[in-house]
C-alpha positions as CSV (number, residue, x, y, z in Angstrom):
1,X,-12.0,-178.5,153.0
2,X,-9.6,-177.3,150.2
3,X,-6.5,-175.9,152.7
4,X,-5.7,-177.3,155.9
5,X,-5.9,-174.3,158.4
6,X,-3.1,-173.4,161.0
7,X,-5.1,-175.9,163.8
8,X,-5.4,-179.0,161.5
9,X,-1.7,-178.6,160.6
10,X,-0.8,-178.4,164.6
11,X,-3.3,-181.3,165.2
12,X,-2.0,-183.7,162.3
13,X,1.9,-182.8,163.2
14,X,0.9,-183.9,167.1
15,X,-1.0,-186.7,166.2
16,X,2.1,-188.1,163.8
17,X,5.0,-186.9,166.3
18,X,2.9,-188.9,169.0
19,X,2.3,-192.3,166.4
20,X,6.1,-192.2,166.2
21,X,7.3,-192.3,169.5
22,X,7.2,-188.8,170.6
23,X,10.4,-187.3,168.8
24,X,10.4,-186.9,164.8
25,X,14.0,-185.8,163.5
26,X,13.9,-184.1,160.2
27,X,17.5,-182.9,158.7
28,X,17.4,-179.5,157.0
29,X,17.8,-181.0,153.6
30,X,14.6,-182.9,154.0
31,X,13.0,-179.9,154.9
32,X,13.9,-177.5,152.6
33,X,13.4,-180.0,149.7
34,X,9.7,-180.2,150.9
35,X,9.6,-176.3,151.0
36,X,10.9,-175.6,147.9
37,X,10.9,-176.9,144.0
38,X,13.3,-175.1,141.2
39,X,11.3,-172.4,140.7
40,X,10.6,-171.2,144.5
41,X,8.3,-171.7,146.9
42,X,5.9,-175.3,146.6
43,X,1.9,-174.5,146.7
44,X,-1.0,-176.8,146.4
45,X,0.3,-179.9,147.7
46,X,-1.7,-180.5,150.5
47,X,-5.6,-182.4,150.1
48,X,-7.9,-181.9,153.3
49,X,-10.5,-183.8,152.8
50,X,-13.4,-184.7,155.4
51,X,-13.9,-188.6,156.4
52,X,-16.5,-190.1,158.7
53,X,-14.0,-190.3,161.9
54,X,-11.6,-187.5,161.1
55,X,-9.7,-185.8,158.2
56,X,-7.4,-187.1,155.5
57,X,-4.3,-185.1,154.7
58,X,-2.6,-186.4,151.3
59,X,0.4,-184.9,148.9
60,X,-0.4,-184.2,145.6
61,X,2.8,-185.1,143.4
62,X,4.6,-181.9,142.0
63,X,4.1,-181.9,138.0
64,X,5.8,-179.9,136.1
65,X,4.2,-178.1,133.1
């Protein structure tokens, strides 16, 4: 699994919202920081990888090179 597809996104987003209480508030800052580095749009971050029970979703760190 090298990119997390449209479903796993929606499944991982309900799954966290729900672990949280129900409601996740996220100021537009926050999200445009996530969207966007210095030089446009951010690519790659995401890992989808395949575990026994599930998947794992991690953030690579940005480098910058």
């Amino acid at each position: 699994m090298s990119e997390p597809s449209d479903a796993d996104l929606r499944a991982v987003l309900v799954a966290l919202v729900r672990r949280a209480g129900g409601t996740v508030d996220i100021p537009n800052t926050e999200l445009y920081d996530a969207m966007m580095t210095n030089h446009g749009m951010r690519a790659g971050q995401f890992v989808l990888e395949a575990v026994p029970d599930g998947i794992r979703l991690r953030i690579v760190p940005e480098t910058d090179g």
